[in-house]
Kinemage of the C-alpha trace (Angstrom):
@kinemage 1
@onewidth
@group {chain A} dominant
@subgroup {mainchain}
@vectorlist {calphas} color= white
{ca unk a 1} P -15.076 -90.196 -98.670
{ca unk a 2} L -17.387 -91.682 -100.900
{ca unk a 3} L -16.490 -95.159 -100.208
{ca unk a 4} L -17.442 -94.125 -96.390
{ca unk a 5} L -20.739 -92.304 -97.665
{ca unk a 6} L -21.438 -95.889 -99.671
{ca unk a 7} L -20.723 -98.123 -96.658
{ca unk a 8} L -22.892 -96.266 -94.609
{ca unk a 9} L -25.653 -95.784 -97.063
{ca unk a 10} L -25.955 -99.730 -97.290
{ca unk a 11} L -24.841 -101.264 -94.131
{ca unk a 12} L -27.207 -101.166 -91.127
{ca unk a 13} L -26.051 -99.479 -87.795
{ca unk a 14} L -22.918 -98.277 -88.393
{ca unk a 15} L -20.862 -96.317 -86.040
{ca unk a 16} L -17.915 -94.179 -86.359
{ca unk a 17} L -14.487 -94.659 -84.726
{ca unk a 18} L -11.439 -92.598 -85.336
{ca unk a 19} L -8.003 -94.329 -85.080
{ca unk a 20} L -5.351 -92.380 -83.922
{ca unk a 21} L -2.112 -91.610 -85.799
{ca unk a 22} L 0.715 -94.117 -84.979
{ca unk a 23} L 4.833 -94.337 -85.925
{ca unk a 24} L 3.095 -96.571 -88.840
{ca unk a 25} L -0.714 -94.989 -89.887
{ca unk a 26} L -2.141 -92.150 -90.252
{ca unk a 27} L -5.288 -91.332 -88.362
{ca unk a 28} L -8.246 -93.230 -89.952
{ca unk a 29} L -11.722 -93.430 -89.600
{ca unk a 30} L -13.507 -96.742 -89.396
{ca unk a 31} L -16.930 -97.512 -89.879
{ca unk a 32} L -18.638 -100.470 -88.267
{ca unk a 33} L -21.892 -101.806 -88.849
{ca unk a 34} L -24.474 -103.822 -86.900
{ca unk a 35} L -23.320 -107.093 -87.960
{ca unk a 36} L -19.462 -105.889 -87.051
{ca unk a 37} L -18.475 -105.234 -90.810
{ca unk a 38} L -16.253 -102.819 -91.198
{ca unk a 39} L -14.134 -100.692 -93.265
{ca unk a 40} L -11.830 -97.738 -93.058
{ca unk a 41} L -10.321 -94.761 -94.846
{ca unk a 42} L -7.538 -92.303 -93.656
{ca unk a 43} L -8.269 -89.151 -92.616
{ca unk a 44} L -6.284 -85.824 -91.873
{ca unk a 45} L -6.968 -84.990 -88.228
{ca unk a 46} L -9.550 -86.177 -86.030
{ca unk a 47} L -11.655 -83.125 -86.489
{ca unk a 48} L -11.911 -84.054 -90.341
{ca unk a 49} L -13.404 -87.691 -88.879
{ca unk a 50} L -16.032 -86.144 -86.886
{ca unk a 51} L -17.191 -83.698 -89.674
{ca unk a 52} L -17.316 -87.086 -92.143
{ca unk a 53} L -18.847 -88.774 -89.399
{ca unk a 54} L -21.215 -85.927 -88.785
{ca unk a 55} L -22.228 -85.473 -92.699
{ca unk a 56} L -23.062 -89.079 -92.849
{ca unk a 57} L -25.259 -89.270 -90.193
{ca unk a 58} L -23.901 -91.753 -88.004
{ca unk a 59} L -22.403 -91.906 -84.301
{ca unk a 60} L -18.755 -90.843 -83.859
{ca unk a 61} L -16.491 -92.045 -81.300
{ca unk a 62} L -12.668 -92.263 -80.285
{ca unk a 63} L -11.148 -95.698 -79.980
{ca unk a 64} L -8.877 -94.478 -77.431
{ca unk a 65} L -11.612 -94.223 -75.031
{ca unk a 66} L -14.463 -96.840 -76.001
{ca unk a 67} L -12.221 -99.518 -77.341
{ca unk a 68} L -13.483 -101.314 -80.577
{ca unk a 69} L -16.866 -103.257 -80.143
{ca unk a 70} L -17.195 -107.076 -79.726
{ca unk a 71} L -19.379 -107.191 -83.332
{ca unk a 72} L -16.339 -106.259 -85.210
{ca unk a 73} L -13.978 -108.664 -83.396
{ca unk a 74} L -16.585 -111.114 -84.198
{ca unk a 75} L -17.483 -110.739 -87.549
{ca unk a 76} L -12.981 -110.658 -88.072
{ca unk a 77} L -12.993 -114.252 -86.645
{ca unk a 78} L -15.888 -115.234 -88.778
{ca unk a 79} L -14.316 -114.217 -91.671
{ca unk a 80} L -11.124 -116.257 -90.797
{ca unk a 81} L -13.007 -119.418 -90.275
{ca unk a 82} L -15.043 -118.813 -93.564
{ca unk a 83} L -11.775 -118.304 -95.384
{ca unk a 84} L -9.802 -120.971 -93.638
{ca unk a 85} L -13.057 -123.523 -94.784
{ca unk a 86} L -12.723 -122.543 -98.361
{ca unk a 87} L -9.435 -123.161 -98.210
{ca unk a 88} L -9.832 -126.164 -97.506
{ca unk a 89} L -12.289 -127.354 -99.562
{ca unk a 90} L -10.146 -125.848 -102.457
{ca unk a 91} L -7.736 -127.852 -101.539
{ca unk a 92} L -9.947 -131.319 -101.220
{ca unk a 93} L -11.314 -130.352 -105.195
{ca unk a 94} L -7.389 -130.306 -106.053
{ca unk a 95} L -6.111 -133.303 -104.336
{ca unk a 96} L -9.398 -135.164 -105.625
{ca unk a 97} L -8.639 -134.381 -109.574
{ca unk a 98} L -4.664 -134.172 -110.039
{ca unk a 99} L -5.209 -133.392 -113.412
């Protein structure tokens, strides 16, 4: 909960989405911001995501029926190219002293 309560606190726009349970998770809540960072916690029941939601002071909503938001699939496919890059260049720096 406090990780949620810090997110929140310094991330701009964030939103609230519960995840349902699956055969594999439990039900979580994820928090998105404006820029499409995210994080997310589990939780014990939806009701328990809407009362964190609802103490933090920021939109809730089920991913069942709104779907996740283009930011967040965005700022996942930045991140890959960001960590594919450095990669990279880790690998130039290595090839360029064999030591």
């Amino acid at each position: 909960m406090q990780h949620l309560r810090e997110f929140a606190r310094t991330r701009v726009g964030v939103e609230a989405y519960l995840e349902p349970q699956t055969n594999v998770t439990q039900t979580t809540l994820m928090l998105i911001a404006t820029d499409g960072e995210w994080t997310r916690r589990r939780v014990p029941d939806g009701r328990a995501g809407w009362d964190i939601a609802k103490e933090i002071g920021v939109p809730f909503y089920d991913v069942q029926k709104t779907g996740y938001p283009q930011r967040m699939r965005d700022w996942n496919s930045r991140q890959r190219i960001e960590r594919e890059r450095a990669a990279r260049e880790r690998a130039a720096r290595r090839a360029a002293d064999p030591r």
